[in-house]
MIVOSE-545639 format. One record per residue (C-alpha): residue number from 1; residue in three letters; x, y, z. Coordinates in Angstrom, 3 decimals. Last residue first. Example, Ala and Ser with C-alpha at 12.3 -4.5 7.8 and 13.67 -1.06 7.14 Angstrom:
[2,'SER',[13.670,-1.060,7.140]]
[1,'ALA',[12.300,-4.500,7.800]]
END
This chain:
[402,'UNK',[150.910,131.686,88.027]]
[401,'UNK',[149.336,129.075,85.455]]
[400,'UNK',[153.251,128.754,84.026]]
[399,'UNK',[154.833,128.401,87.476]]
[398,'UNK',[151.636,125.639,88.412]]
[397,'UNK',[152.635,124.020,85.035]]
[396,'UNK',[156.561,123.759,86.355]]
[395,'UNK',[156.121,122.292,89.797]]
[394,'UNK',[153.978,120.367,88.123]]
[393,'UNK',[156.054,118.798,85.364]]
[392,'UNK',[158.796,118.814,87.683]]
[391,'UNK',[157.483,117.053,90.263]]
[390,'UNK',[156.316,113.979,87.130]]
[389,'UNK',[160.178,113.988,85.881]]
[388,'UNK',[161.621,113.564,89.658]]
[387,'UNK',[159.355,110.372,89.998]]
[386,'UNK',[160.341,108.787,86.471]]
[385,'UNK',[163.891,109.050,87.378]]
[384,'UNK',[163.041,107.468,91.128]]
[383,'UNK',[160.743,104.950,89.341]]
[382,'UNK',[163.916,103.056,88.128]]
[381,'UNK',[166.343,103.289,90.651]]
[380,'UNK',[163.548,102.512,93.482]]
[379,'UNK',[162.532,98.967,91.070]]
[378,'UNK',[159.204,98.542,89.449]]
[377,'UNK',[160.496,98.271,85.885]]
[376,'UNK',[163.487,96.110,86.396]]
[375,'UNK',[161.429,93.912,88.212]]
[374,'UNK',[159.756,92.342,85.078]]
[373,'UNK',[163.227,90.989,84.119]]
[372,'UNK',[164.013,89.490,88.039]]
[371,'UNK',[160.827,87.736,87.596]]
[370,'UNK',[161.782,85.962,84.171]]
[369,'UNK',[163.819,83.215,86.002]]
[368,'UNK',[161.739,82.254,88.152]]
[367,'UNK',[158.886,82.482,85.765]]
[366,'UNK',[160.959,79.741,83.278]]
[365,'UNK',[161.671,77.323,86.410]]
[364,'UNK',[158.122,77.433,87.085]]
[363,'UNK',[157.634,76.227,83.751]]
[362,'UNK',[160.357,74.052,83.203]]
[361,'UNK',[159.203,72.389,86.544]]
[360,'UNK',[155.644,71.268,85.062]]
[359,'UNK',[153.507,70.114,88.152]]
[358,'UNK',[153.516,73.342,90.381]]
[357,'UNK',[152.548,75.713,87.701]]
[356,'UNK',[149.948,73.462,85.889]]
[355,'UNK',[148.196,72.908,89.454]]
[354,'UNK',[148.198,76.451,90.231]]
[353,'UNK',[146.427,77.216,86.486]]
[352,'UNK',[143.695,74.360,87.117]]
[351,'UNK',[142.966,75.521,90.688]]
[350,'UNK',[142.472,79.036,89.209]]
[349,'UNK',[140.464,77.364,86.302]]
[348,'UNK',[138.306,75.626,88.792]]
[347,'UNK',[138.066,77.970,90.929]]
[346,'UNK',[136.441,80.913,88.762]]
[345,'UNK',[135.632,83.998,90.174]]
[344,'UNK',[137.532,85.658,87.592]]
[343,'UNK',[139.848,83.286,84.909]]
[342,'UNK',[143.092,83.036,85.424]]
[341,'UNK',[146.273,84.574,84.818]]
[340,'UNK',[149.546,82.551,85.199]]
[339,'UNK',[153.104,84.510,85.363]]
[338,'UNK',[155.709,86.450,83.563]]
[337,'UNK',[154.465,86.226,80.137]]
[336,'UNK',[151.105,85.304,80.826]]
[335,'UNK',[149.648,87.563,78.393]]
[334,'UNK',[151.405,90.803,80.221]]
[333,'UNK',[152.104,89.837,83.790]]
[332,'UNK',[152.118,92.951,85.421]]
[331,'UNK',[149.884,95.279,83.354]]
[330,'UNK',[147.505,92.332,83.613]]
[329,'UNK',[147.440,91.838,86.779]]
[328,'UNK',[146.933,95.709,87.173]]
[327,'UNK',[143.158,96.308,85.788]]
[326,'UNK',[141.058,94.552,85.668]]
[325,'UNK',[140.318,91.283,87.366]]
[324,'UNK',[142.501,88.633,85.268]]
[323,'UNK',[143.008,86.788,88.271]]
[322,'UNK',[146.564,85.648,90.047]]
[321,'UNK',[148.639,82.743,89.960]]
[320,'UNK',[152.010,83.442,90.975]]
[319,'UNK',[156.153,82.432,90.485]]
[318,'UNK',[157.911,83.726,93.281]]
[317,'UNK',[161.350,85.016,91.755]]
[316,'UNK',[161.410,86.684,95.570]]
[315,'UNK',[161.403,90.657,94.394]]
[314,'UNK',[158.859,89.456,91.741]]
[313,'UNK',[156.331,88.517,94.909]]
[312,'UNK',[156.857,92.248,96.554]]
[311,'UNK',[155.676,93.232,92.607]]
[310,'UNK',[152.994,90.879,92.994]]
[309,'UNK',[152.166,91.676,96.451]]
[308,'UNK',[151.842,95.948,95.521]]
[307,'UNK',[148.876,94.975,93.554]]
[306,'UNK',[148.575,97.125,90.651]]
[305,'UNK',[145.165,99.040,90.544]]
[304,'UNK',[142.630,95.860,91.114]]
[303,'UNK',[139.467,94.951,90.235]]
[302,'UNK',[136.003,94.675,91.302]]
[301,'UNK',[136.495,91.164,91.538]]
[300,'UNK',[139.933,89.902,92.834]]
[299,'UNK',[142.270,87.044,93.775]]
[298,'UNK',[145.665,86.969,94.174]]
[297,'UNK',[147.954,83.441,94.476]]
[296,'UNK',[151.535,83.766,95.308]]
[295,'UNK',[154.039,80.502,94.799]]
[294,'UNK',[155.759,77.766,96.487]]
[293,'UNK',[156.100,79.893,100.189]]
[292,'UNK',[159.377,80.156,102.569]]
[291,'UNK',[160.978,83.455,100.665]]
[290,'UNK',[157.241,85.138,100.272]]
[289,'UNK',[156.479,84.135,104.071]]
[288,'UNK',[160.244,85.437,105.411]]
[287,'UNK',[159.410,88.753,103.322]]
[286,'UNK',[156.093,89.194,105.051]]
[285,'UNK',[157.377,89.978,108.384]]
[284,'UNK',[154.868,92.926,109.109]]
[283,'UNK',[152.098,90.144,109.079]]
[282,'UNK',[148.090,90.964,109.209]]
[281,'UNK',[146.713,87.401,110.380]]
[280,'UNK',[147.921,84.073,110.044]]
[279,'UNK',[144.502,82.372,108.366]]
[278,'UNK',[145.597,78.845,107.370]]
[277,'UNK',[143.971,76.656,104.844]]
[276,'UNK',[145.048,72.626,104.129]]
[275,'UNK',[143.047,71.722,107.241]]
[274,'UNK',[139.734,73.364,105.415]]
[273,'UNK',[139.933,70.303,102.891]]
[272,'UNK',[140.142,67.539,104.568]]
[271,'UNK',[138.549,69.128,107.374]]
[270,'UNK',[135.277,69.233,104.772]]
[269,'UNK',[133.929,72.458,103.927]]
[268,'UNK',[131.160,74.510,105.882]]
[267,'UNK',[133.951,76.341,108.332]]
[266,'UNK',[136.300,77.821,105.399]]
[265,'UNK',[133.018,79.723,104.528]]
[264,'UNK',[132.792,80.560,107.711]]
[263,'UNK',[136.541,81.349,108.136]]
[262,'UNK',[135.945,84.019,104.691]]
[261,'UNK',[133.029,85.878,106.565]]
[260,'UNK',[135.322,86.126,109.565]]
[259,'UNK',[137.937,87.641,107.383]]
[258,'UNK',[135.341,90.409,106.037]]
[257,'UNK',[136.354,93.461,107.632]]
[256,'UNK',[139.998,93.102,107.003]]
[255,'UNK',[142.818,91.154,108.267]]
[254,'UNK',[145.807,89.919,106.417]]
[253,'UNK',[147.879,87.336,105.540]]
[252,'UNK',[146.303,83.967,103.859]]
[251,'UNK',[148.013,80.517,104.294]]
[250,'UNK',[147.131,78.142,101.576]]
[249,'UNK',[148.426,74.041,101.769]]
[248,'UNK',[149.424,72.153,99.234]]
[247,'UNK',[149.135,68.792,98.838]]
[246,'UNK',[147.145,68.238,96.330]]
[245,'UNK',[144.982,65.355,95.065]]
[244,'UNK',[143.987,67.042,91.858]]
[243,'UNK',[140.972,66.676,91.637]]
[242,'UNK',[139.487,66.653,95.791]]
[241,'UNK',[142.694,68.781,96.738]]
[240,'UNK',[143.093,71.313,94.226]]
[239,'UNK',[139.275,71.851,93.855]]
[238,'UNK',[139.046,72.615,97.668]]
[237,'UNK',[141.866,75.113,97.284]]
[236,'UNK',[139.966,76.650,94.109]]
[235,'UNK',[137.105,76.837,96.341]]
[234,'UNK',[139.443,79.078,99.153]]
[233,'UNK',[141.079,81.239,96.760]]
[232,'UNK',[137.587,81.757,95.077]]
[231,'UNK',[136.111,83.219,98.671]]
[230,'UNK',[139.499,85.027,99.200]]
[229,'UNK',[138.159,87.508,96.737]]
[228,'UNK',[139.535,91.110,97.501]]
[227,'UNK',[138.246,94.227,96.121]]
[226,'UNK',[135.256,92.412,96.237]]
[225,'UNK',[135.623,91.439,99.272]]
[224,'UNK',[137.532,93.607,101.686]]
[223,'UNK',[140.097,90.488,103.474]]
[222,'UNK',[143.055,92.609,103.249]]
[221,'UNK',[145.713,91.271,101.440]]
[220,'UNK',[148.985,88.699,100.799]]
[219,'UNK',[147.784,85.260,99.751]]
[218,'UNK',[150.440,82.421,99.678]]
[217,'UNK',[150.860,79.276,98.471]]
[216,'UNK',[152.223,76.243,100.415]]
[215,'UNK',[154.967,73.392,100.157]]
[214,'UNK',[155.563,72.205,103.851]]
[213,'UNK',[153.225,73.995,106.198]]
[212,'UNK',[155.273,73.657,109.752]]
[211,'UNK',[158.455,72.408,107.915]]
[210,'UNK',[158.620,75.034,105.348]]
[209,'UNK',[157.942,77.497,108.093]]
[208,'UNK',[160.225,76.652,110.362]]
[207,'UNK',[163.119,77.296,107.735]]
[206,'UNK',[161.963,80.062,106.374]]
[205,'UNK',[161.751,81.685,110.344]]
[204,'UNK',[165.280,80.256,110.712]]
[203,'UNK',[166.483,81.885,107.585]]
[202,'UNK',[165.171,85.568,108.457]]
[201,'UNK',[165.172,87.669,105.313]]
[200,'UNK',[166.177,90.950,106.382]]
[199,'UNK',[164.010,94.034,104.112]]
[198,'UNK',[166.224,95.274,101.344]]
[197,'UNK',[164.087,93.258,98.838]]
[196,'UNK',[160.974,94.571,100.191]]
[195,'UNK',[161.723,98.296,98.415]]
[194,'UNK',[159.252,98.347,96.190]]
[193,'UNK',[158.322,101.231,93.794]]
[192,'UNK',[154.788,101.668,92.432]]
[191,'UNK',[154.506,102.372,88.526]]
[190,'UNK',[153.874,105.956,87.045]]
[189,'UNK',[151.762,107.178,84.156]]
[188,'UNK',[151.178,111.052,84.281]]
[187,'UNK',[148.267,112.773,83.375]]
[186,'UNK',[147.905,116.779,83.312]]
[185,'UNK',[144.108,117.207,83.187]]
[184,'UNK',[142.670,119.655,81.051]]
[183,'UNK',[140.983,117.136,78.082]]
[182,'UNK',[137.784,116.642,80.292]]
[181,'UNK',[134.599,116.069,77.843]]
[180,'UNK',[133.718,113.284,80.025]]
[179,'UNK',[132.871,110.907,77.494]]
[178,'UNK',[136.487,112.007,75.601]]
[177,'UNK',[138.594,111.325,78.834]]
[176,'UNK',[136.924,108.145,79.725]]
[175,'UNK',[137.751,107.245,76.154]]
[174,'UNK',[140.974,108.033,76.423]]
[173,'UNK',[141.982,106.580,79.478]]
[172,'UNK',[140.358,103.127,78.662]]
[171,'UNK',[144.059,101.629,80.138]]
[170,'UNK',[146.435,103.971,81.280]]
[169,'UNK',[147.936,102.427,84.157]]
[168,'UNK',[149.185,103.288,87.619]]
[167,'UNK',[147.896,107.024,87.653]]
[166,'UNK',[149.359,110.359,88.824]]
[165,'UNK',[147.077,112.838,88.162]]
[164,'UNK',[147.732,116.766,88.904]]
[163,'UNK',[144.271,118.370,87.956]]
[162,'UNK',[143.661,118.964,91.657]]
[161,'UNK',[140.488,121.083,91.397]]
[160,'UNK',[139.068,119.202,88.043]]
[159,'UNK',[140.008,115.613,90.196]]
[158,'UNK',[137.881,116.875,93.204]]
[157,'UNK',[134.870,116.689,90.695]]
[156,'UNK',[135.658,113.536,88.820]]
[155,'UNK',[136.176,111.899,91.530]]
[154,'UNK',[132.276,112.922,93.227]]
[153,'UNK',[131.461,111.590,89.500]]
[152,'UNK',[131.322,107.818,91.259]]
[151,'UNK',[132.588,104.801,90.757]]
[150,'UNK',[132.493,104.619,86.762]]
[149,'UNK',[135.154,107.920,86.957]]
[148,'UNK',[137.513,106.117,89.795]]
[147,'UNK',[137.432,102.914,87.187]]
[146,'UNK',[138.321,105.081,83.949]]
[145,'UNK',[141.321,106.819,85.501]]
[144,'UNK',[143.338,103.729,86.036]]
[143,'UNK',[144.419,102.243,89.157]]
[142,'UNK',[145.625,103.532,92.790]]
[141,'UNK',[145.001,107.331,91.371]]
[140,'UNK',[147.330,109.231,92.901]]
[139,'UNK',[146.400,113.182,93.348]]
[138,'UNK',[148.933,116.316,93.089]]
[137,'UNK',[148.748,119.680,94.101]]
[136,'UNK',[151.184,123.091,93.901]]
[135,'UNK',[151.747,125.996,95.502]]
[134,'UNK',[149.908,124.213,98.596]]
[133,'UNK',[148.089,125.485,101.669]]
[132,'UNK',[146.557,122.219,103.588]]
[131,'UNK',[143.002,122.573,103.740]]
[130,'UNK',[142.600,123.627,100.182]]
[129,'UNK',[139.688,122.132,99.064]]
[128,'UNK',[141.411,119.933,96.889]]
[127,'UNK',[144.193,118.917,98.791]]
[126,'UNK',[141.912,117.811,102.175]]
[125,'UNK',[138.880,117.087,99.536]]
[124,'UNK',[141.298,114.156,98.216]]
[123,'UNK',[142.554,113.244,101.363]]
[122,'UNK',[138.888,112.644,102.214]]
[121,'UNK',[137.106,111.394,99.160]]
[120,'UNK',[139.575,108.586,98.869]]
[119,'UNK',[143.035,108.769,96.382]]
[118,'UNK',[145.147,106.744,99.502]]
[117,'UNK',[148.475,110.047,98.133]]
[116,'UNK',[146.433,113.166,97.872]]
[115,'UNK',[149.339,114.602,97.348]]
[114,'UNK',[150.591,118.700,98.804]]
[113,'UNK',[153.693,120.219,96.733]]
[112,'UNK',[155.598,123.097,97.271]]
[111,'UNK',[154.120,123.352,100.901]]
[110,'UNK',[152.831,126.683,102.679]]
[109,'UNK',[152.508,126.182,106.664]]
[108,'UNK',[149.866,126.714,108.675]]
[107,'UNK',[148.552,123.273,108.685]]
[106,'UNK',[151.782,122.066,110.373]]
[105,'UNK',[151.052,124.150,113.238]]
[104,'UNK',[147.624,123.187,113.361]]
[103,'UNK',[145.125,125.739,114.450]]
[102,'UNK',[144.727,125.840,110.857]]
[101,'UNK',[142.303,123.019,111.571]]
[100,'UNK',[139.778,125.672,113.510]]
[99,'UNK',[139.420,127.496,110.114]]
[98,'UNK',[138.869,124.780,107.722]]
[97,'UNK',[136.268,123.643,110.066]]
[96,'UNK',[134.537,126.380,109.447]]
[95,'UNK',[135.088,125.798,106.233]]
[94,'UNK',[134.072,122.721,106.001]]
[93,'UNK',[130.422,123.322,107.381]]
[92,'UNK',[129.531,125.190,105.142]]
[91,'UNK',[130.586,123.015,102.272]]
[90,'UNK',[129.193,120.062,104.398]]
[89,'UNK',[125.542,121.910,104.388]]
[88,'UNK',[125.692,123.435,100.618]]
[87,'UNK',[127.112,119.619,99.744]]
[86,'UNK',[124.281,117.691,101.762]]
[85,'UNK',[121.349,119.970,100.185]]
[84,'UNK',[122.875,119.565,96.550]]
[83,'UNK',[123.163,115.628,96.991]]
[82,'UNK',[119.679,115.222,99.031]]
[81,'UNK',[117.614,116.665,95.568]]
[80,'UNK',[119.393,114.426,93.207]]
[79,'UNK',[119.179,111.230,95.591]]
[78,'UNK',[115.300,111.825,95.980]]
[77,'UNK',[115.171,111.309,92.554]]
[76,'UNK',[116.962,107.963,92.688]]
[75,'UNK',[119.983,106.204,93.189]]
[74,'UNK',[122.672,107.747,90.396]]
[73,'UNK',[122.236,111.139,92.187]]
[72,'UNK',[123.522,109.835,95.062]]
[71,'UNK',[126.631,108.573,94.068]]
[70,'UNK',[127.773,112.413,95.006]]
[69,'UNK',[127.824,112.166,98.656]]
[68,'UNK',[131.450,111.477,99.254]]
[67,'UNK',[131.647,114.629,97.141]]
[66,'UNK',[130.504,116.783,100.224]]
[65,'UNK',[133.370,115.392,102.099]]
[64,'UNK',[132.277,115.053,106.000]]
[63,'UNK',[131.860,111.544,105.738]]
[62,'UNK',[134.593,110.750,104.381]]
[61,'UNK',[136.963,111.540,108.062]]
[60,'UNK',[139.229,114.438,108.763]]
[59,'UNK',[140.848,113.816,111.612]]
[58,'UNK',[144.334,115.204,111.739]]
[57,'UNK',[147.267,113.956,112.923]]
[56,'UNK',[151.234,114.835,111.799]]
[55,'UNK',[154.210,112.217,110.946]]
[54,'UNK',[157.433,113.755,110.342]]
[53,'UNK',[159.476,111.181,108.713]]
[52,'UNK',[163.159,110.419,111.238]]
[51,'UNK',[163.382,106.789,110.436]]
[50,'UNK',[160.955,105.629,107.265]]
[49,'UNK',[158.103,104.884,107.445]]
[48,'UNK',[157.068,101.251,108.755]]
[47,'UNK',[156.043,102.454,112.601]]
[46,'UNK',[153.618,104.660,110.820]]
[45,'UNK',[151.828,101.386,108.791]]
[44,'UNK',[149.987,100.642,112.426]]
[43,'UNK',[148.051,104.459,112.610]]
[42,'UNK',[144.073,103.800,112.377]]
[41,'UNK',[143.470,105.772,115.196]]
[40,'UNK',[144.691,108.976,113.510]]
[39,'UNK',[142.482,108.937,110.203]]
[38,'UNK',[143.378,112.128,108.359]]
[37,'UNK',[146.950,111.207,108.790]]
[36,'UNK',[150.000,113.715,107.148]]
[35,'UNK',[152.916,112.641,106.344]]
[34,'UNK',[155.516,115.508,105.811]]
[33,'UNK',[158.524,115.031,103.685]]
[32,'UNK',[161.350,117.356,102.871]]
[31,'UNK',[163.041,116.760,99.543]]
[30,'UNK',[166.481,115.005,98.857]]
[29,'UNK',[165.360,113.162,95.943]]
[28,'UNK',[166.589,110.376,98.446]]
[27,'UNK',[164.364,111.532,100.848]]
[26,'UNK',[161.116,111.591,98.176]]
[25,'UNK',[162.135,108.086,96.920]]
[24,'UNK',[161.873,106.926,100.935]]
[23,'UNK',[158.808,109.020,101.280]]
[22,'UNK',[157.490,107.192,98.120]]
[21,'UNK',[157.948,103.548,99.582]]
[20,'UNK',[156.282,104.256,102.649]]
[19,'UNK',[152.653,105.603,100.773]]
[18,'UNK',[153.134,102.149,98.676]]
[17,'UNK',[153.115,100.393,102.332]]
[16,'UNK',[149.813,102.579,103.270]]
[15,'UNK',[148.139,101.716,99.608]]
[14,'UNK',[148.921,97.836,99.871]]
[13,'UNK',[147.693,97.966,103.619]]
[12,'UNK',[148.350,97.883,107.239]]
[11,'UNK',[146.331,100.678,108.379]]
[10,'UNK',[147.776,104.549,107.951]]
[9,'UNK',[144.615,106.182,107.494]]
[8,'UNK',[142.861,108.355,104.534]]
[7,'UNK',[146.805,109.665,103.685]]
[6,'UNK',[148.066,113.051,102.657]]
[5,'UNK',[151.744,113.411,101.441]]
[4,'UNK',[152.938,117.028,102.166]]
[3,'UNK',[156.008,117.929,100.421]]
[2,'UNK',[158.616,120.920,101.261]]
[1,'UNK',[161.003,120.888,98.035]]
END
């Protein structure tokens, strides 16, 4: 099959790195692959697809999605009389740019199957609203259903166009299912690949690292608080040193819009404390950090989907500490059966939990061991079955509708 997977950017990111993943399951499926970017200046992740993927531009950006607008009506009054005036305007406007897109070569072709793969207001009103010509369309939700729904009902509305969902977990499905009086959808559960463990582990790089930081934890993300909380990371870092006379150290990898927010709050503590935290930057050599480091720590409060660095973490038999933000950690780690959950926004219980971890050795011996288990489920040969089951669901519900 001829598939167009639509992406809100290619940054360096959990989403962008997932995106990877799938053209590689895609290829060995043996189906064609187009990548398409709606975002063309935010392009680092293209270097990481793999060899030979046709990459095509397009800028498309959320602001010109009519559904974008949607969260509106929740404001105010004035919200529910802007909404309708913004989406007659946009809609307008859309298809006339509609028209001037197909001007794309790439545009003017017919795909099997087109994905709105980053699940944001653009790629999804790019599939939706038919701006790529599709026999078939698809949308992954990076979470469960429920959390999209509570965001805004501008989901909900490109979601009844799609109908195709591919989500992570199914937690609350039902009931956001019944509230919304939506039983039409065609849902299918399926877990993220990850491939990391093919990637070259550099031993000199492991080497210098464990003797530049010694024993150290690691935090792999963007800094976007609150999808992201570095902020607890960094208290629970303080609490490990002045309680429990640690000598870890943290290094976080990643940019994001609020890293400079996170150094200033870094800044106010005490150099004994802030000279046990290290900000490396966005890393495309992030298997030598999870082979070097003790453990992972993750940290989130608006909650997660399922965090590509705990599966990339598995790959290592790194043992992690990560929040009980909804929804993914737990999916993961079950009742910390294959690693420590802690308690949101809460350092002292995080600091607690990576002090427990690194103290008892049967412990961290026992998650070791257990990561290869858990990996089972996340592995290529394992979501690759799973993958060709959800195309032909699709494939064969859009035959039936025709």
């Amino acid at each position: 099959m001829n598939i167009a997977l639509v992406f809100d950017g290619l940054q360096i990111g959990g989403i962008e790195r997932v995106g990877g993943d799938y053209v590689r399951l895609f290829n060995e499926l043996g189906h064609s692959v187009t990548v398409i970017n709606l975002c063309p200046q935010q392009n680092q992740m293209e270097s990481e697809m793999p060899e030979g993927t046709r990459i095509e531009h397009v800028s498309f950006p959320r602001k010109a999605c009519p559904e974008q607008y949607a969260q509106l009506v929740k404001r105010n009054l004035l919200g529910r009389f802007i909404y309708p005036i913004a989406t007659i305007a946009l809609c307008t406007a859309d298809e006339v740019y509609k028209v001037i897109s197909r001007m794309h070569p790439f545009l003017k072709e017919e795909y099997d199957i087109a994905i709105a793969f980053s699940g944001h207001f653009n790629d999804l009103t790019f599939v939706a609203d038919g701006f790529i010509r599709a026999k078939a369309k698809i949308c992954w939700l990076h979470g469960a259903l429920y959390g999209y729904l509570i965001t805004s009902d501008g989901f909900y509305n490109l979601y009844k166009k799609i109908r195709n969902l591919v989500v992570l977990v199914d937690d609350a499905q039902e009931e956001a299912l019944i509230y919304n009086h939506q039983e039409s959808f065609n849902i299918h559960k399926l877990y993220n690949p990850t491939y990391i463990a093919n990637r070259t582990v550099d031993d000199h790089e492991v080497r210098r690292l464990k003797e530049t930081y010694g024993d150290f934890m690691i935090m792999v993300s963007r800094f976007k608080y609150p999808h992201k909380d570095q902020f607890t990371v960094c208290d629970a870092m303080e609490v490990l040193v002045e309680k429990y006379d640690s000598n870890l150290n943290l290094l976080f990898l990643g940019d994001g819009p609020d890293e400079e927010r996170v150094k200033k709050h870094v800044g106010k503590k005490n150099p004994k404390i802030s000279s046990h935290i290290h900000f490396l930057g966005a890393r495309n050599d992030v298997q030598n950090y999870y082979a070097a480091a003790k453990l992972l720590v993750h940290a989130s409060v608006a909650g997660e989907g399922l965090p590509t660095v705990m599966i990339e973490a598995l790959s290592y038999n790194l043992p992690m500490v990560v929040t009980d933000s909804k929804v993914g950690p737990r999916e993961i780690l079950g009742n910390d059966e294959y690693g420590l959950l802690c308690k949101v926004q809460d350092p002292d219980d995080m600091a607690k939990k990576i002090n427990k971890l690194i103290t008892d050795t049967i412990l961290y011996r026992e998650y070791q061991e257990k990561s290869l288990e858990r990996l089972q489920a996340f592995k290529p040969e394992t979501i690759k079955l799973k993958l060709s089951e959800v195309l032909y669901c699709v494939t064969a519900q859009n035959k039936f509708e025709l």
